[in-house]
N, CA, C and O atoms as a GROMACS GRO file, in nm:
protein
  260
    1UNK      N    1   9.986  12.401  11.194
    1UNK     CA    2  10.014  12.526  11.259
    1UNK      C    3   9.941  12.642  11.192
    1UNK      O    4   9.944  12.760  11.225
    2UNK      N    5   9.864  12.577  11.078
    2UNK     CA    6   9.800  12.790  10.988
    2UNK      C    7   9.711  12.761  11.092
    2UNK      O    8   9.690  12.871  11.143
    3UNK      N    9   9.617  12.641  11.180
    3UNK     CA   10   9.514  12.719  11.203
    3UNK      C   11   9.552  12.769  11.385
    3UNK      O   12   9.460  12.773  11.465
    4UNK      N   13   9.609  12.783  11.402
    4UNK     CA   14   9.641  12.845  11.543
    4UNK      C   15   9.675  12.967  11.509
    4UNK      O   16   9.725  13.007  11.404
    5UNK      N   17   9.627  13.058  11.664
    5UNK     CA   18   9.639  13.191  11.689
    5UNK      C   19   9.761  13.259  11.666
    5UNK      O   20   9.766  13.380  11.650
    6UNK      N   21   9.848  13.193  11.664
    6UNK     CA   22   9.969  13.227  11.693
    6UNK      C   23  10.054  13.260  11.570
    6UNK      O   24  10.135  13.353  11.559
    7UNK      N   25  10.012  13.144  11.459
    7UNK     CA   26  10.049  13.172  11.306
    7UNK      C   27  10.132  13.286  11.237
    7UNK      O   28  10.247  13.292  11.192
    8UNK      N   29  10.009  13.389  11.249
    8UNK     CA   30  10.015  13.550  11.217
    8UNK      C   31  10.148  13.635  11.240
    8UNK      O   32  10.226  13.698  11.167
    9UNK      N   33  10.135  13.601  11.396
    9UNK     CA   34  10.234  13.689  11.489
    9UNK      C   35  10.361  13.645  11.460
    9UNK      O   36  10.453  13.714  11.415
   10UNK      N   37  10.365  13.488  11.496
   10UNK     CA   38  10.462  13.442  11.390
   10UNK      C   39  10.547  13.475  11.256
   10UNK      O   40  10.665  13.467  11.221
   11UNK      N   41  10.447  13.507  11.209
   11UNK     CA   42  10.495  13.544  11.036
   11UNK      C   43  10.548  13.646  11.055
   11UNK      O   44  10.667  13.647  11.027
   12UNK      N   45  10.499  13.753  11.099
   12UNK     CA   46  10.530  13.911  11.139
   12UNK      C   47  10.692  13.920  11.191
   12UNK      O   48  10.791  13.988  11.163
   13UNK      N   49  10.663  13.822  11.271
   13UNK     CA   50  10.840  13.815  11.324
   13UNK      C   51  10.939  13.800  11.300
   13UNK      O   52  11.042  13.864  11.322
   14UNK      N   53  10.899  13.634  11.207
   14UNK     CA   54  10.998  13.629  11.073
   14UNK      C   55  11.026  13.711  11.024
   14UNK      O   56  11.146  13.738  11.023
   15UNK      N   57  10.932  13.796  10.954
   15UNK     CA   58  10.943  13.874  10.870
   15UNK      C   59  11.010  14.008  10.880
   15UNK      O   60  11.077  14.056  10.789
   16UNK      N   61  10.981  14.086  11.029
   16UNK     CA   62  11.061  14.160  11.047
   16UNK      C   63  11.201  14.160  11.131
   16UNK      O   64  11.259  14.264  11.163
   17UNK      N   65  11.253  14.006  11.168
   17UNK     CA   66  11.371  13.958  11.166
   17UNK      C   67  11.444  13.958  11.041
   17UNK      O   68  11.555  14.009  11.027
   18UNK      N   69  11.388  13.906  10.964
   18UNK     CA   70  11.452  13.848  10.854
   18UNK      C   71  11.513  14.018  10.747
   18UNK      O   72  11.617  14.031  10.682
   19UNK      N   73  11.407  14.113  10.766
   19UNK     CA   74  11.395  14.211  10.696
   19UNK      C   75  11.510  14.341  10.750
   19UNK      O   76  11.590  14.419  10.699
   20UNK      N   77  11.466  14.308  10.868
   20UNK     CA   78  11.620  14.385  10.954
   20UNK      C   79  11.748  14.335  10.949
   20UNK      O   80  11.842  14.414  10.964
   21UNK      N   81  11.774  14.203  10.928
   21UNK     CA   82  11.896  14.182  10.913
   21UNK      C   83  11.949  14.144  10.776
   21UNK      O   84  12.064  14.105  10.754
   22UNK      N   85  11.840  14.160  10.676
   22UNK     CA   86  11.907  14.233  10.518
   22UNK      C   87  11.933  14.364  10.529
   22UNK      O   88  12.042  14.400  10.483
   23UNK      N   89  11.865  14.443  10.576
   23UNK     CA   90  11.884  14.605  10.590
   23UNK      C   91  12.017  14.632  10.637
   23UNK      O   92  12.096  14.700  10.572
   24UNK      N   93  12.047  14.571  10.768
   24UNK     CA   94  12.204  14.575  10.840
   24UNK      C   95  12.268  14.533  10.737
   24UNK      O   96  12.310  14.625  10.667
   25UNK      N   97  12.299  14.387  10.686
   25UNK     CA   98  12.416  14.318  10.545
   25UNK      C   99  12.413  14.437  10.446
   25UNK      O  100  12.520  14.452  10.388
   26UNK      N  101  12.301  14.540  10.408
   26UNK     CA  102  12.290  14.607  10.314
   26UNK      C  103  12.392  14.712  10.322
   26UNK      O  104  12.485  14.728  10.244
   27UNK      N  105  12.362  14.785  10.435
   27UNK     CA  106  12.437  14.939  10.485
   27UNK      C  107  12.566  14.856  10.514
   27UNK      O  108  12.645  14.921  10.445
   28UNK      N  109  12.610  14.795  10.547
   28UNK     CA  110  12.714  14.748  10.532
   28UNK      C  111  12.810  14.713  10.447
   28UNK      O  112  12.931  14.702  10.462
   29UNK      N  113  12.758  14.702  10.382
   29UNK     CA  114  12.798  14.644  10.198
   29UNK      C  115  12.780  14.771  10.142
   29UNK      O  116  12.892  14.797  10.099
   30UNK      N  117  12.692  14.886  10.112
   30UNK     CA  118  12.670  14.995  10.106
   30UNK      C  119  12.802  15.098  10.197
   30UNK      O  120  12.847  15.172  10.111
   31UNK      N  121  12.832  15.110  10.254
   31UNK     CA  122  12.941  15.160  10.372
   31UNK      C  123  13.097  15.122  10.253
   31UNK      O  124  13.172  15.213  10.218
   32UNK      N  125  13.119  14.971  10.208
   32UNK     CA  126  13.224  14.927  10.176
   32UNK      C  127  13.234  14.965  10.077
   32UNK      O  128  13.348  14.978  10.032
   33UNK      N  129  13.096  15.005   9.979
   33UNK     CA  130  13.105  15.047   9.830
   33UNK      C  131  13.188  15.212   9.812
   33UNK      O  132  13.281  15.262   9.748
   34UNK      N  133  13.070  15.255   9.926
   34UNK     CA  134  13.082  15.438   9.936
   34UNK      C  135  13.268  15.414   9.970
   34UNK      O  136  13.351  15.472   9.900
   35UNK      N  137  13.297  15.346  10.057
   35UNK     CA  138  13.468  15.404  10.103
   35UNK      C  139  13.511  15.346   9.991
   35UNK      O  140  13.603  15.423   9.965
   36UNK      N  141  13.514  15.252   9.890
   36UNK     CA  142  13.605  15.247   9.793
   36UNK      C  143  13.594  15.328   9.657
   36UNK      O  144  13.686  15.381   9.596
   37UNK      N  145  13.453  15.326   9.622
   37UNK     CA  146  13.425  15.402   9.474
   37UNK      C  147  13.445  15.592   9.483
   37UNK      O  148  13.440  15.671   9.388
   38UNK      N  149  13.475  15.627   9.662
   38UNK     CA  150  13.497  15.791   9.653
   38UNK      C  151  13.649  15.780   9.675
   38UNK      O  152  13.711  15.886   9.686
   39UNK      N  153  13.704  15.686   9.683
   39UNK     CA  154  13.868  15.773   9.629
   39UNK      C  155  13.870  15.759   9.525
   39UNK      O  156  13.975  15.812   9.490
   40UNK      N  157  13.820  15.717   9.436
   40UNK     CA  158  13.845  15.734   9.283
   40UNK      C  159  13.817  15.838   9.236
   40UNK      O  160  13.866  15.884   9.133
   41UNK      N  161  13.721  15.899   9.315
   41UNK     CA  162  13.675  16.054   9.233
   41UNK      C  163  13.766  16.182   9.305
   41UNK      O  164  13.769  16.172   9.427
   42UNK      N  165  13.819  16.266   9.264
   42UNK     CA  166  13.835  16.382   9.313
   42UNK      C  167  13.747  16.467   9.350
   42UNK      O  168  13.752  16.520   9.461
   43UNK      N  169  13.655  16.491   9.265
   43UNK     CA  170  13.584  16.576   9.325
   43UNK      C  171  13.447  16.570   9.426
   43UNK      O  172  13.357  16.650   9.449
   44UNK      N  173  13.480  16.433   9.474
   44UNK     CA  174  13.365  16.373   9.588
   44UNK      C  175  13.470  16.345   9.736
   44UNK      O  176  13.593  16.343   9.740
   45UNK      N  177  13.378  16.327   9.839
   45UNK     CA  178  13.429  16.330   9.979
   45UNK      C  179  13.358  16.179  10.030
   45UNK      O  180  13.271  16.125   9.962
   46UNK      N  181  13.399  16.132  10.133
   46UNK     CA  182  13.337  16.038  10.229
   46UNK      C  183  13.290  16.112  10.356
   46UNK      O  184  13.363  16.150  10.447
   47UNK      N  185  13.121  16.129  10.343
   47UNK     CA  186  13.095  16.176  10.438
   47UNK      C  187  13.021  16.084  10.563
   47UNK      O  188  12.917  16.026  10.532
   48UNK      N  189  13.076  16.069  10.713
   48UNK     CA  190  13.034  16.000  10.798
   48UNK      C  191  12.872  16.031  10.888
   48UNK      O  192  12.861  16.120  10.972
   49UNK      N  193  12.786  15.958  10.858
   49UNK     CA  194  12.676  16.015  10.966
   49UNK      C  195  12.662  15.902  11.032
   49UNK      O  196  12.706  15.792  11.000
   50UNK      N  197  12.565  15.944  11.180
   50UNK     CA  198  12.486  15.826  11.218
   50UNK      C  199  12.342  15.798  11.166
   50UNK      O  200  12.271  15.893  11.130
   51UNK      N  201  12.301  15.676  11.162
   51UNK     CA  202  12.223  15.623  11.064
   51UNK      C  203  12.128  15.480  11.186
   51UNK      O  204  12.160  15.429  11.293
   52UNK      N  205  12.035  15.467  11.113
   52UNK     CA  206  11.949  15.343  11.233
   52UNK      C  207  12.008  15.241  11.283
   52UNK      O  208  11.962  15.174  11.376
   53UNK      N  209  12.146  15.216  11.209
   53UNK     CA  210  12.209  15.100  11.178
   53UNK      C  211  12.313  15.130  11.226
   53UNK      O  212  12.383  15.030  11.213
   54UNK      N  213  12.392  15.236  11.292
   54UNK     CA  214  12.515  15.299  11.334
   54UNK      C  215  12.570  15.340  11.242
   54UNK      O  216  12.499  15.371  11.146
   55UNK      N  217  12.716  15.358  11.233
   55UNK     CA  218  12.734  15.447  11.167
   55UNK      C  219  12.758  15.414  11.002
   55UNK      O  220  12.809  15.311  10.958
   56UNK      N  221  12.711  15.519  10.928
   56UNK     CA  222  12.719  15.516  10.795
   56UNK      C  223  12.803  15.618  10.734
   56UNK      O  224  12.865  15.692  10.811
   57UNK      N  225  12.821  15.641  10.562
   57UNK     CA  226  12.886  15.663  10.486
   57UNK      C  227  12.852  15.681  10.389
   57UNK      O  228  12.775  15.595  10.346
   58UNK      N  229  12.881  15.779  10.309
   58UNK     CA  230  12.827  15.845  10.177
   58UNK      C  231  12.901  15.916  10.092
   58UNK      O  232  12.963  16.015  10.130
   59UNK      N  233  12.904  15.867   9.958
   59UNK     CA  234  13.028  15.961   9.890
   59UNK      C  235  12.916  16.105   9.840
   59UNK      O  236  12.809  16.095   9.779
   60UNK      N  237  12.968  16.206   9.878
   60UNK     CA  238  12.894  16.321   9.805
   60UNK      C  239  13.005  16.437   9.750
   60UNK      O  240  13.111  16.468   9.806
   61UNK      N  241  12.961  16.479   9.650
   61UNK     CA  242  13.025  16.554   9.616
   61UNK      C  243  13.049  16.699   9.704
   61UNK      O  244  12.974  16.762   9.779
   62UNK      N  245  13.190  16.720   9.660
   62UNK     CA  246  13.232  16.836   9.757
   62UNK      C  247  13.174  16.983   9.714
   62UNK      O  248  13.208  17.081   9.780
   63UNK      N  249  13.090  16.996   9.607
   63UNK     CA  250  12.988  17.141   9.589
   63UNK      C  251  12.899  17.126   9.695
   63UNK      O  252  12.839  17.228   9.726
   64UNK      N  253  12.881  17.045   9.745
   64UNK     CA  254  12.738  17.002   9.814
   64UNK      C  255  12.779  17.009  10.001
   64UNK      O  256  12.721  16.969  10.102
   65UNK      N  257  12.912  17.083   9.973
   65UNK     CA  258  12.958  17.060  10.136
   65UNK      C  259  12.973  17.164  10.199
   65UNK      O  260  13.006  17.160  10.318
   0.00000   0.00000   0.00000
């Protein structure tokens, strides 16, 4: 299969299959970190945006709000 046309395009696909759906597991796992490690702080917030991935989450501090 390397020497066919098709190979390349192939790889590409994998690759940006494979690469998008670590990115999603990531912000996700990222999302679960931010909502547990900002109630521990007082002086940080959980802030909600939308994001490529739907919606996301961010602990930032509340000077910054």
């Amino acid at each position: 299969m390397n020497n066919t046309p098709v190979a390349p395009f192939l790889a590409v696909f994998i690759g940006a299959v494979a690469g998008f759906g670590l990115s999603l597991a990531g912000v996700k796992l990222l999302n679960v970190h931010h909502k547990n490690t900002c109630e521990e702080k007082s002086t940080h917030q959980v802030v909600h945006f939308r994001g490529f991935f739907g919606d996301e989450y961010a602990c930032v501090d509340k000077r910054y709000l």
